[in-house]
C-alpha positions in Angstrom: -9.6 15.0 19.8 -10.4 15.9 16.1 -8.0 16.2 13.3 -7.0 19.5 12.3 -9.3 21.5 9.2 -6.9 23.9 8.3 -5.0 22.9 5.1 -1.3 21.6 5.4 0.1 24.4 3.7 -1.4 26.8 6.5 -0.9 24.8 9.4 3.0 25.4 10.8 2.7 23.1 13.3 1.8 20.3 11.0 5.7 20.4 9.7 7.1 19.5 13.1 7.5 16.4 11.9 10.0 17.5 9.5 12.3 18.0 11.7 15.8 17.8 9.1 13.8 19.8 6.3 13.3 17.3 4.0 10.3 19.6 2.4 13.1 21.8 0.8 14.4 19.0 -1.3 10.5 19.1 -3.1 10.4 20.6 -6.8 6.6 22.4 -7.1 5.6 19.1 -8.7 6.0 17.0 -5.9 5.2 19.7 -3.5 1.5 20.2 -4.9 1.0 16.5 -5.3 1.8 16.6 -1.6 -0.3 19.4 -0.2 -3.4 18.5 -2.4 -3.1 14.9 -0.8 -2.9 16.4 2.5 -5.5 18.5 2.7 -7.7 15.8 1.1 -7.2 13.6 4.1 -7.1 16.5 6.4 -10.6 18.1 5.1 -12.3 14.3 3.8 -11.1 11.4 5.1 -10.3 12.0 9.1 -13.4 13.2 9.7 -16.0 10.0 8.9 -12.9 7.3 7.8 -13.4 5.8 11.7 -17.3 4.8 10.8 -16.1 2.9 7.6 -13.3 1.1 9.7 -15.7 0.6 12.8 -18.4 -1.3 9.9 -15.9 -2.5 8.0 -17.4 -0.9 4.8 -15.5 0.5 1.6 -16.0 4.2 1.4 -16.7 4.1 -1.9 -17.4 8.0 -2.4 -13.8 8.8 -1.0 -12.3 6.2 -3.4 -13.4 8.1 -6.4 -11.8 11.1 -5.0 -8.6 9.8 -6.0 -9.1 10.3 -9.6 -9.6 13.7 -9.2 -6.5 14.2 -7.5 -4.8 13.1 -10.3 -3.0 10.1 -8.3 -4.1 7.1 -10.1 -1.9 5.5 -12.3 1.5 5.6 -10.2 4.5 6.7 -12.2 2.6 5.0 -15.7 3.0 7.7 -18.6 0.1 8.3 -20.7 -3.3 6.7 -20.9 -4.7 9.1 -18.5 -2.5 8.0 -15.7 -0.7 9.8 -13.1 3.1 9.6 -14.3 4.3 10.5 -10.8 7.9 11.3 -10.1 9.5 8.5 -7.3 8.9 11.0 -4.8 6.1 12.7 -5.4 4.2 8.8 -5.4 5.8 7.9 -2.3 4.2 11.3 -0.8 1.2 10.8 -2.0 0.9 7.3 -0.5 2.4 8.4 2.7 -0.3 11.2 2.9 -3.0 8.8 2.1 -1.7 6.6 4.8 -1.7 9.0 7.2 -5.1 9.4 6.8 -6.4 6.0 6.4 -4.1 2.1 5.6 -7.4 1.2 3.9 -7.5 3.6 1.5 -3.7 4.1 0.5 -4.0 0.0 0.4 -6.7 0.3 -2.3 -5.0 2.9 -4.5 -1.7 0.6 -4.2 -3.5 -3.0 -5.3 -5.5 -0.8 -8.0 -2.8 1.4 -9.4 0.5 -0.3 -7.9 -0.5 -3.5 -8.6 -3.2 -4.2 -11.2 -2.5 -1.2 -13.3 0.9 -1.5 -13.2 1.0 -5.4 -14.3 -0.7 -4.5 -17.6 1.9 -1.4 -18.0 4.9 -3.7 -17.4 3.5 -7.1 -19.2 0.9 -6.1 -21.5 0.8 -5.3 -25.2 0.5 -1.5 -26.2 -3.2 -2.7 -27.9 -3.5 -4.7 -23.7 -2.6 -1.1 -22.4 -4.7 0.8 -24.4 -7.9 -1.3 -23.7 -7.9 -1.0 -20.0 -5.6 1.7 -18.9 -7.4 4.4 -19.3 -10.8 3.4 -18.0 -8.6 1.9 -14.7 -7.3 5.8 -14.9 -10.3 7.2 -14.0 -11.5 4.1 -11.7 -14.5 3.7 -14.7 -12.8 -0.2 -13.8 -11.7 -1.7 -10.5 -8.3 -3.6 -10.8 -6.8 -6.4 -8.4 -4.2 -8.8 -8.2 -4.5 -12.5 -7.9 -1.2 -14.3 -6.4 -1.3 -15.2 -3.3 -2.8 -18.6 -2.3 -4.4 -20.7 0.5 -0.9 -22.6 1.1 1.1 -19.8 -0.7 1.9 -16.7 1.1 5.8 -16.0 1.2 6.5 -19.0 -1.1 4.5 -17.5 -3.6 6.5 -18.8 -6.5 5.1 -22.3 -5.7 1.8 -21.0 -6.9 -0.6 -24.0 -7.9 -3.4 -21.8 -9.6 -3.0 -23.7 -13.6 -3.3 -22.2 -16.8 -4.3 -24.9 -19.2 -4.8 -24.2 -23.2 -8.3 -24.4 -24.5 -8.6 -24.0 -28.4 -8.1 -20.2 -28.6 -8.0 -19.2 -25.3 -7.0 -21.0 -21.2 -8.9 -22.4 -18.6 -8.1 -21.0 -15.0 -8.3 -23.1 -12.2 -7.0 -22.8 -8.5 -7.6 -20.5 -5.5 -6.4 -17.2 -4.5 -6.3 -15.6 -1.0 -5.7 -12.2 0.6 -6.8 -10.5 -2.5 -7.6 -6.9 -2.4 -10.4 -5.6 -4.4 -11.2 -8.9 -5.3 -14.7 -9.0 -4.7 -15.6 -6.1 -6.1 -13.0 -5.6 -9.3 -14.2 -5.6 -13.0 -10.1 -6.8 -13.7 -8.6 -9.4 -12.1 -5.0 -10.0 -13.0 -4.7 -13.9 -12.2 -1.1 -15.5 -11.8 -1.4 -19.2 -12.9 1.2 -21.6 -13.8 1.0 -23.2 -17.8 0.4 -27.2 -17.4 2.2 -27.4 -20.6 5.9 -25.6 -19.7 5.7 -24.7 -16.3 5.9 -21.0 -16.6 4.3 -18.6 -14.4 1.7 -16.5 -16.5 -0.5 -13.3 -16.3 -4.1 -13.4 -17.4 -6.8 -10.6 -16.6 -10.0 -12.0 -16.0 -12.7 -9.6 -16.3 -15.2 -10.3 -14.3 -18.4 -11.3 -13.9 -17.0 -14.0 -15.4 -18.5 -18.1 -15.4 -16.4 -19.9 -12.8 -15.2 -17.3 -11.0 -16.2 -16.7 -7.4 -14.9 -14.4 -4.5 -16.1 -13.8 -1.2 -15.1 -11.2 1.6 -12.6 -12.8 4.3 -14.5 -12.1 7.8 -13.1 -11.2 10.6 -10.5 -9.2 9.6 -8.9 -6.4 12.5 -6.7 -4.2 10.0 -7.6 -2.4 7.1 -11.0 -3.2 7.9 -12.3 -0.3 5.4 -10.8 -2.3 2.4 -12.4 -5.8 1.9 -9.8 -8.6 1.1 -11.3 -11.8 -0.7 -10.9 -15.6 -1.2 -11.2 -16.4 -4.6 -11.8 -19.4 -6.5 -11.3 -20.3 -10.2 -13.0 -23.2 -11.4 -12.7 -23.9 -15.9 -12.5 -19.8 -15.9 -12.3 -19.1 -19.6 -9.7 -16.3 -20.8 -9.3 -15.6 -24.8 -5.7 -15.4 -25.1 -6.0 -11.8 -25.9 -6.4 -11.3 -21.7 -2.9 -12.8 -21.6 -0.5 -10.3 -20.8 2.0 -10.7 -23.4 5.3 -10.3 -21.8 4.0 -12.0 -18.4 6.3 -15.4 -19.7 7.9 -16.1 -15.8 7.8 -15.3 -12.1 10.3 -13.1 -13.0 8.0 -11.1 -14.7 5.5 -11.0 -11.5 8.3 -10.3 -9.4 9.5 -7.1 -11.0 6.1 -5.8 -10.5 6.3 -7.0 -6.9 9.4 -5.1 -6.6 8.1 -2.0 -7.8 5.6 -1.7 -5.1 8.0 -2.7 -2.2 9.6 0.7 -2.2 6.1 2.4 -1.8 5.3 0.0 1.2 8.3 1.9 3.3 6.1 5.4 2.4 3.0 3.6 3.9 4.5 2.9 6.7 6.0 6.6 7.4 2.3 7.7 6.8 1.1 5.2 9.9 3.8 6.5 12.0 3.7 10.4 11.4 -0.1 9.8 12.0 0.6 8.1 15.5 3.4 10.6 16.5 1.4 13.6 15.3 -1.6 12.3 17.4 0.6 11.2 20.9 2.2 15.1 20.3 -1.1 16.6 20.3 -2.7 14.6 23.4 0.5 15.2 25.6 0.2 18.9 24.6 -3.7 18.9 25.5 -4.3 16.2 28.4 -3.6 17.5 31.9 -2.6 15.0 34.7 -1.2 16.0 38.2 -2.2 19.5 37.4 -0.2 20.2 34.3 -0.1 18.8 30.9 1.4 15.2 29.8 3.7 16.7 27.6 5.3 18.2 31.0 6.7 15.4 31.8 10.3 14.2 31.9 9.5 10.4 30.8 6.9 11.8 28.7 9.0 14.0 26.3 11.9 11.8 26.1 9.4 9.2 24.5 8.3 11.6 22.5 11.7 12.6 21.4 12.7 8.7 20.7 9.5 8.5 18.7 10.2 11.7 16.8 13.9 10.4 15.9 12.7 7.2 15.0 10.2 9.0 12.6 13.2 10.7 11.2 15.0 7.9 10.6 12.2 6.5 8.2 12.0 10.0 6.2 15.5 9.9 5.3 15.0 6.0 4.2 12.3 7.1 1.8 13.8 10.0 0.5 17.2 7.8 0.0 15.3 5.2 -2.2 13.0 8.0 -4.3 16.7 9.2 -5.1 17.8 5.8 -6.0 14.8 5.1 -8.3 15.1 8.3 -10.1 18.1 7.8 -10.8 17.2 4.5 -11.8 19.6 2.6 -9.2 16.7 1.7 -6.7 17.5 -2.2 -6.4 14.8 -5.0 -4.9 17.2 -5.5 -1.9 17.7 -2.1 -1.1 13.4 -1.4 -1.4 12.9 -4.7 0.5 15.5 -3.3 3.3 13.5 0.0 3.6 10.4 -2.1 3.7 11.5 -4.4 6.6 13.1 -1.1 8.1 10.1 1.3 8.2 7.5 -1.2 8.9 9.4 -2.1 12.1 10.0 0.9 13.5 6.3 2.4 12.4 5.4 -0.7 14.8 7.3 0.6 17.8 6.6 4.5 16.9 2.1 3.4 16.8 2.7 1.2 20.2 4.3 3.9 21.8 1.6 6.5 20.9 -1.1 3.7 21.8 0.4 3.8 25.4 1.2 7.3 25.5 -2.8 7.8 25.2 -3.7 5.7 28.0 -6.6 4.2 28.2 -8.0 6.8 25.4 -5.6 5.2 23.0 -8.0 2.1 22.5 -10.7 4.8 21.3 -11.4 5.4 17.5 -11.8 9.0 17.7 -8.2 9.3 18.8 -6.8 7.6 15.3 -4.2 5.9 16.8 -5.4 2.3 17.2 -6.8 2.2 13.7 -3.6 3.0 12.5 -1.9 0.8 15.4 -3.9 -2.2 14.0 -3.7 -1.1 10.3 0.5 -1.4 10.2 0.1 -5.0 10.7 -1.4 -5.7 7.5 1.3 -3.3 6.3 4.1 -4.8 8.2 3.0 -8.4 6.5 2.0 -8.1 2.9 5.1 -7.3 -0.2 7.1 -10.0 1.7 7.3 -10.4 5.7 10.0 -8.7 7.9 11.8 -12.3 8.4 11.6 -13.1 4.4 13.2 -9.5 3.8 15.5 -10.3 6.2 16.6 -13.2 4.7 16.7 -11.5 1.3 19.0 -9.0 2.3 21.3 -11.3 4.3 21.6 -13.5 1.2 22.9 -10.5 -0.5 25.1 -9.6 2.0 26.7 -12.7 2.5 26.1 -14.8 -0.7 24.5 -17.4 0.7 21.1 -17.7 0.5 19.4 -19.3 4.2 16.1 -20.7 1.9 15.2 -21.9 -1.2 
């Protein structure tokens, strides 16, 4: 089965999944941010992204496509980024999703991450230097917090940050970090052996000291390489230290800007898997008559297709919250923990509803089927959102 070639904006059938006419709510904006996405995955990335997966190689040439979208930069004004609206962001990263978790995953630790750390914590001179080239992906960015023994209980990072005459001295290990082997900025979260507080630093790399190496082995997003890193007497002037990056706090609200965005992923993983079981049921004929045919068959189709629903109106809820400035961390963790679920369910059904095809790559589905578990894991687990949200529901908070 091959994905369709004929742009979204032509293709009727491709807006079945839009089954409460959430497209009517899009101003032009958003609407051409979301066709041109589309028919970049439609007409680029479904056709050869299932060789990159299979190898697990970056697909490099698709990657510097983005920039010429004009999608780099999330919602950052100026400096050659993308200053997207809430919505028209979460679009895009749902479209890019829907073609491929690897590459929507890049764009989000480049831009979401890296990018936006500097925009939030850096100086305007900070901004200015590396911006603009990260922009037009002249620069690779990632983000160093996660750690061997630190996954959820990040703020216990043991990474240090120790002054050296004019500049620090880095020194710890980081896991799970996209882009990390191949990134020219490296923003490193390490803790000051002097006060305690949780810093940022962006260690540009090659840099003496600093090593990273791909994590083998790996069964989702295997088209984006995620690295171990190690930091041993890394030297960083203190002009690489983000200036307003004084506390966790500070990495949190970056964290918390992304969390919202992982709900559109998620939708993009699930429309992909729906749109996929639709199309086989339509086309495969058992018993003498197609799948779709079936009583069992469309009433799992139907629970899919509500389920799907269910996560558009989530992620059009919380891109009216954040434009309206009222999005809060709980309510984006909730989506989060919400969509990823259900996108879960929606890909396992569509795995099963393929049959024994379903465990093919030319059918999407298992790439996407694997790829949501990545999804469903990183910006905080289903059980730590969980507990998140019930602390703020009932005031009392069930860990530390």
């Amino acid at each position: 089965m091959t994905a369709p070639t004929t742009p979204y904006t032509e293709l009727g059938e491709s807006l079945g999944t839009d089954f409460f006419s959430v497209r009517d709510q899009f101003t032009d904006e958003q609407w051409e941010r979301f066709t041109d996405t589309r028919k970049f995955v439609d007409h680029e990335v479904l056709g050869e992204i299932n060789e990159y997966w299979e190898r697990a190689e970056l697909p490099w040439h698709l990657f510097r496509r983005l920039p010429e979208l004009g999608i780099v930069g999330e919602n950052i004004e100026g400096y050659g980024a993308a200053a997207m609206s809430p919505l028209a962001l979460g679009l895009v990263h749902m479209e890019l999703h829907r073609g491929d978790g690897s590459l929507g995953t890049f764009l989000g630790v480049h831009a979401g991450l890296a990018m936006k750390s500097i925009a939030m914590c850096g100086s305007e001179e900070q901004k200015q230097r590396w911006l603009p080239s990260m922009s037009t992906l002249e620069r690779t960015g990632a983000f160093a917090l996660t750690e061997p023994d630190h996954g959820s209980d990040s703020v216990a990072l043991e990474t240090t940050a120790t002054r050296d005459g004019d500049g620090w001295r880095l020194n710890g290990a980081k896991r799970w970090i996209g882009n990390g082997t191949v990134a020219d900025l490296v923003v490193v979260w390490a803790r000051d052996t002097d006060s305690g507080d949780v810093l940022g630093f962006v260690v540009e790399t090659p840099a003496e000291g600093y090593s990273a190496s791909v994590i083998p082995g790996k069964v989702s997003l295997r088209a984006l390489w995620q690295a171990d890193i190690t930091l041993e007497d890394v030297y960083v002037p203190d002009e690489n230290r983000l200036v307003n990056a004084r506390t966790f706090a500070d990495c949190a609200a970056v964290l918390a800007t992304t969390r919202s965005t992982c709900a559109w992923m998620a939708l993009g993983h699930a429309t992909a898997g729906y749109d996929a079981a639709l199309r086989y049921a339509k086309e495969r004929t058992q018993f003498g008559k197609p799948l779709a045919s079936f009583q069992i068959v469309q009433e799992r189709l139907v629970k899919m297709l509500a389920d799907l629903t269910g996560m558009q109106l989530y992620c059009m809820q919380i891109a009216r919250l954040a434009e309206a400035g009222k999005l809060s961390p709980t309510v984006a963790g909730l989506a989060k923990m919400h969509n990823t679920r259900t996108a879960r369910s929606i890909l396992s059904e569509a795995r099963d509803l393929l049959g024994g095809n379903g465990i093919l790559l030319e059918h999407h589905v298992v790439r996407h089927w694997a790829d949501i578990e990545a999804i469903h894991t990183f910006e905080g687990t289903e059980t730590i959102q969980t507990l998140i949200v019930g602390r703020d529901i009932t005031g009392i908070g069930a860990f530390s």
